[in-house]
C-alpha positions in Angstrom: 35.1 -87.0 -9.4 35.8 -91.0 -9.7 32.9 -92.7 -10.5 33.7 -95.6 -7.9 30.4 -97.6 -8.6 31.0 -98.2 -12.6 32.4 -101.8 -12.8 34.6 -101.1 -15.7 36.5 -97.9 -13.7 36.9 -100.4 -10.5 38.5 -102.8 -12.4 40.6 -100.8 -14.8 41.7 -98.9 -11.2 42.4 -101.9 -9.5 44.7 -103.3 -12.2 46.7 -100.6 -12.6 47.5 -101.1 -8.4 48.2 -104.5 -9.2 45.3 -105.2 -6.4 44.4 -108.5 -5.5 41.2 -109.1 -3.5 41.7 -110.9 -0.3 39.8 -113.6 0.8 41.3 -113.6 4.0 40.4 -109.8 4.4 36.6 -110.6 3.7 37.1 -108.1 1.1 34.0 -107.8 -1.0 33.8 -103.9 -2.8 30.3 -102.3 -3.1 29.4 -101.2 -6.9 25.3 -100.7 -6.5 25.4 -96.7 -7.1 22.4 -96.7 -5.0 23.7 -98.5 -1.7 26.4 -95.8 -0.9 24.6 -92.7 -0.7 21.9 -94.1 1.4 24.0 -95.3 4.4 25.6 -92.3 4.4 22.0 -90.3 4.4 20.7 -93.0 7.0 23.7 -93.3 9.0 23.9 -89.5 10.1 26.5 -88.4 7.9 25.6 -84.9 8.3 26.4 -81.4 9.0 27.9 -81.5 13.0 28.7 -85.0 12.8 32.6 -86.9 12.5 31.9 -90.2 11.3 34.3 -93.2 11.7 34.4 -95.7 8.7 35.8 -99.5 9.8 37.1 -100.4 6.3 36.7 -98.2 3.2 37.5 -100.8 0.0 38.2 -98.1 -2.6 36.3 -95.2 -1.1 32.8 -96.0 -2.5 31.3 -95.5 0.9 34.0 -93.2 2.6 33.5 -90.4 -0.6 29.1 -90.3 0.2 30.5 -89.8 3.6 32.8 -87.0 3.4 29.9 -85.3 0.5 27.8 -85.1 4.1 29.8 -85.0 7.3 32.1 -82.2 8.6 35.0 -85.1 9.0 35.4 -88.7 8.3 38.1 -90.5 9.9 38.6 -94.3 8.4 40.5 -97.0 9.8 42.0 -99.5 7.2 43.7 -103.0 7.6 44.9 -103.4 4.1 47.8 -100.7 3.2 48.0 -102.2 -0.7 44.6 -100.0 -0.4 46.2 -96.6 0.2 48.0 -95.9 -3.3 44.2 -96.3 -4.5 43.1 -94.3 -1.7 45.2 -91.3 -2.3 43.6 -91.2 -6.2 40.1 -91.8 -5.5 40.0 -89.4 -2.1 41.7 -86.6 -3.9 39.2 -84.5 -3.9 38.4 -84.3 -0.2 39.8 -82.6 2.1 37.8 -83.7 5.1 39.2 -87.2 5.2 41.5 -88.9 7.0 42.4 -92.8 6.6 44.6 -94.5 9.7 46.6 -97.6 8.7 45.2 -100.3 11.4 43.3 -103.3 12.6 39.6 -101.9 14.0 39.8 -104.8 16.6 42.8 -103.4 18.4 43.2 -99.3 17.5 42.6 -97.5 20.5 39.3 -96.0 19.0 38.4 -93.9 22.4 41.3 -92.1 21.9 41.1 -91.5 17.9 37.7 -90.3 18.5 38.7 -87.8 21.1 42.0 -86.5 19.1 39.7 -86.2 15.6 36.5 -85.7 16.4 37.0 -83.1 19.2 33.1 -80.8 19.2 31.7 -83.0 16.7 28.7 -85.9 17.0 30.3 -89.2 16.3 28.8 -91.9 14.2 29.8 -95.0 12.9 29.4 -96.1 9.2 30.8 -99.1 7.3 30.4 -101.9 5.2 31.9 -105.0 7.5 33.8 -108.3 6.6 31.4 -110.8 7.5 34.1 -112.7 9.6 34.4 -109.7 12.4 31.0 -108.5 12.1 29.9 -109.2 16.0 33.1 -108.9 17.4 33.7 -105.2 16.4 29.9 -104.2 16.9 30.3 -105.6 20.4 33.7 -103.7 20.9 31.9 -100.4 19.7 29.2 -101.0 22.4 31.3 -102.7 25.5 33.5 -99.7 25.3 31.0 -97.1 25.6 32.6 -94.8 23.3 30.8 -91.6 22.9 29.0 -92.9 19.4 25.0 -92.2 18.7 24.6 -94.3 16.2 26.7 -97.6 14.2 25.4 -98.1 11.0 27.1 -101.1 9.2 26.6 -103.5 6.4 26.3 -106.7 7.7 25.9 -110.4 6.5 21.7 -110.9 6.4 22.1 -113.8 8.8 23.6 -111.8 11.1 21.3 -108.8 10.7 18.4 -111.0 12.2 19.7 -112.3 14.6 21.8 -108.8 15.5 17.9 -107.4 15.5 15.8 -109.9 16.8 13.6 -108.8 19.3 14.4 -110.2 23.0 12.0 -112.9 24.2 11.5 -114.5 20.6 13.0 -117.5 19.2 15.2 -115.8 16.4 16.7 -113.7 19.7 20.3 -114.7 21.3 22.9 -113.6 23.3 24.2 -111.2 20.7 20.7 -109.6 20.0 20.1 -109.6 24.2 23.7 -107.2 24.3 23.0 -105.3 21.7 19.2 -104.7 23.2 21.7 -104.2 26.4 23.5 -101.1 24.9 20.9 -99.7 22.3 18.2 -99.8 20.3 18.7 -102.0 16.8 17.0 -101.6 13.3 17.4 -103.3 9.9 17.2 -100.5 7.5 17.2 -102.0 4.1 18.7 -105.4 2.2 21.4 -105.6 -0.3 21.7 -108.5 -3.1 25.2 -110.3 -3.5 25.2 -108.8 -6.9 25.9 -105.2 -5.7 29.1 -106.7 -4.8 32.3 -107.2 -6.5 33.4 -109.6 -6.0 29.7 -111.1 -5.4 29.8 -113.2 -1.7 27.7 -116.3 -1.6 25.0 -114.5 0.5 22.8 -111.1 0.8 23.6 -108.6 2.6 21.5 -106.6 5.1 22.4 -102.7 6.5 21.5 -102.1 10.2 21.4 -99.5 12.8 21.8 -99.2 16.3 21.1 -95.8 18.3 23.0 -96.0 21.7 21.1 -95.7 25.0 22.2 -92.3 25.5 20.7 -93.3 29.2 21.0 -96.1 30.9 17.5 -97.9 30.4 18.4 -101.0 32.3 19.3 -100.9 36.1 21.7 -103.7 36.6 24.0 -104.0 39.6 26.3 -105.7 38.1 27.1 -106.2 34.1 29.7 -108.9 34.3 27.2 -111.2 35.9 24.5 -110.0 33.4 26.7 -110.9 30.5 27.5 -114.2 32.1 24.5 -115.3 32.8 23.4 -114.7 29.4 25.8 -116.0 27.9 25.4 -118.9 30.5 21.6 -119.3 29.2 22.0 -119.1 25.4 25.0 -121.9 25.2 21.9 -124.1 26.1 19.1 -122.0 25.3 16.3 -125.1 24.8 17.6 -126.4 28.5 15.5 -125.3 31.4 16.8 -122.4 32.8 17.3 -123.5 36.4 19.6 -126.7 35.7 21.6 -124.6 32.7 22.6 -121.5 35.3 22.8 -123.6 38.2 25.6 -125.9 36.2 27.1 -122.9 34.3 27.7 -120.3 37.5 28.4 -123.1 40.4 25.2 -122.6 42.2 23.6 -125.2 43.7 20.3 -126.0 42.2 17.9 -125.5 45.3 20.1 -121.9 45.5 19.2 -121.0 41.9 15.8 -122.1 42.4 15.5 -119.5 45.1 17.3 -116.8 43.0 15.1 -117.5 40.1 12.2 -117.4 42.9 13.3 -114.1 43.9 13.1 -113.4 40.5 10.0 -114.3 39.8 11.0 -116.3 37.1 9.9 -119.9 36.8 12.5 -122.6 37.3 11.7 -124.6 34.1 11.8 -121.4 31.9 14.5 -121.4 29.0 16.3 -118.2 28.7 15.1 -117.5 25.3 11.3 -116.9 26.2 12.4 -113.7 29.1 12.0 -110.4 28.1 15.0 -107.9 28.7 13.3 -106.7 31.7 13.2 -110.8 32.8 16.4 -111.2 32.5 17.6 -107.8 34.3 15.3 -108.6 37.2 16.9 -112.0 37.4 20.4 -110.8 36.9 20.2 -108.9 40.1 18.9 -111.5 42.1 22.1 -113.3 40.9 24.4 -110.5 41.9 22.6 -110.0 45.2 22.8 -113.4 46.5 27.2 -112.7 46.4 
């Protein structure tokens, strides 16, 4: 068994590939022994589960995985990563690494093909640059996942977590509040990093709605109207949406009426239940 969190054995590995980290890639390789092992028993790695890993570096996290889960299917841009792959996954045979780009595989049909009887979760430590973007794919799509658990920049983690209604809160942490329910789990210094990024690091979870908890007639005009809201979130609300959706202001004053929402409100003070309530007075007034 490769010891993939001792320094030296990462580097003397990586030379003999001829691997070069990539900036580009956001490619930052995790070498705290401790960090690995606890997303994995966090993140529902587990009998009964598949877990999908976006990104695997040298197999760090992808081998605590595949010590847990009945199957672990990872998804890797960076095919100078595969030689490496093949010599530090060797001794698993319940893993399965795809040569592609997260933002565009066709994950609702990987899931299905591999993960066919199994729990699905998600696990992996993220490139800071496509950190919202893929957690907002995982959610829009309403894949059949229970939980994502991801490494995440400790910005990000805030404002991914921040609780709807209070100033830290926008429209990222309204959508994720939208889909499920989000949790920081622990933090991670930029020295359990190689090599180290400028910044700490934060892991995260977020359990799916496996209901709908939200009644909203129509999403697009939820997520516009949030979005709408946030690009000007210390704006009253009234002028902001009236401007942003083409309404004319005495209409959105009657919407926001409706509502029960005061006109000179700003978006970030409304509770989720707020802003569902007003979302369908929106949609109804079409």
């Amino acid at each position: 068994m490769h010891n993939l969190t001792d320094i030296g054995y990462v580097k003397e590995l990586l030379g003999r590939h001829g691997f070069q980290f990539s900036k580009a890639l956001g490619q930052n390789f995790l070498i705290n022994p401790s960090v690995c092992p606890r997303i994995a028993e966090m993140g529902n790695a587990a009998e009964g589960f598949g877990v999908l890993e976006i990104g695997t570096g040298v197999g760090t996290l992808t081998a605590e995985l595949a010590k847990r889960a009945d199957k672990v299917v990872a998804v890797e841009l960076d095919d100078r990563l595969f030689p490496i792959l093949d010599e530090t996954l060797a001794d698993f045979d319940n893993v399965k690494v795809i040569h592609g780009d997260a933002m565009k595989y066709d994950l609702a049909a990987l899931i299905a093909e591999e993960f066919a009887g199994l729990r699905v979760a998600v696990c992996a430590n993220l490139p800071y640059y496509i950190t919202s973007p893929l957690i907002m794919r995982l959610l829009e799509e309403k894949l059949p996942i229970e939980t994502i658990t991801v490494m995440v920049q400790k910005e990000a983690a805030q404002r991914l977590c921040a609780p709807i209604g209070s100033r830290e809160s926008g429209a990222v942490s309204v959508a994720v509040a939208f889909y499920g329910e989000a949790r920081q789990l622990f933090g991670v210094s930029r020295g359990s990093f190689m090599p180290a990024p400028n910044v700490d690091s934060a892991v995260i979870q977020i359990a799916l709605h496996q209901e709908k908890p939200w009644e909203v007639a129509d999403e697009a005009t939820f997520f516009r109207m949030v979005k709408a809201g946030f690009s000007q979130r210390r704006k009253q609300l009234a002028g902001v949406l009236a401007g942003a959706m083409g309404i004319p202001k005495a209409e959105m004053a009657a919407v926001l009426d409706a509502a029960g929402i005061a006109p000179s409100v700003r978006i970030e003070a409304l509770t989720m239940a707020e802003l569902v309530r007003l979302a369908n007075a929106l949609a109804a007034r079409k």
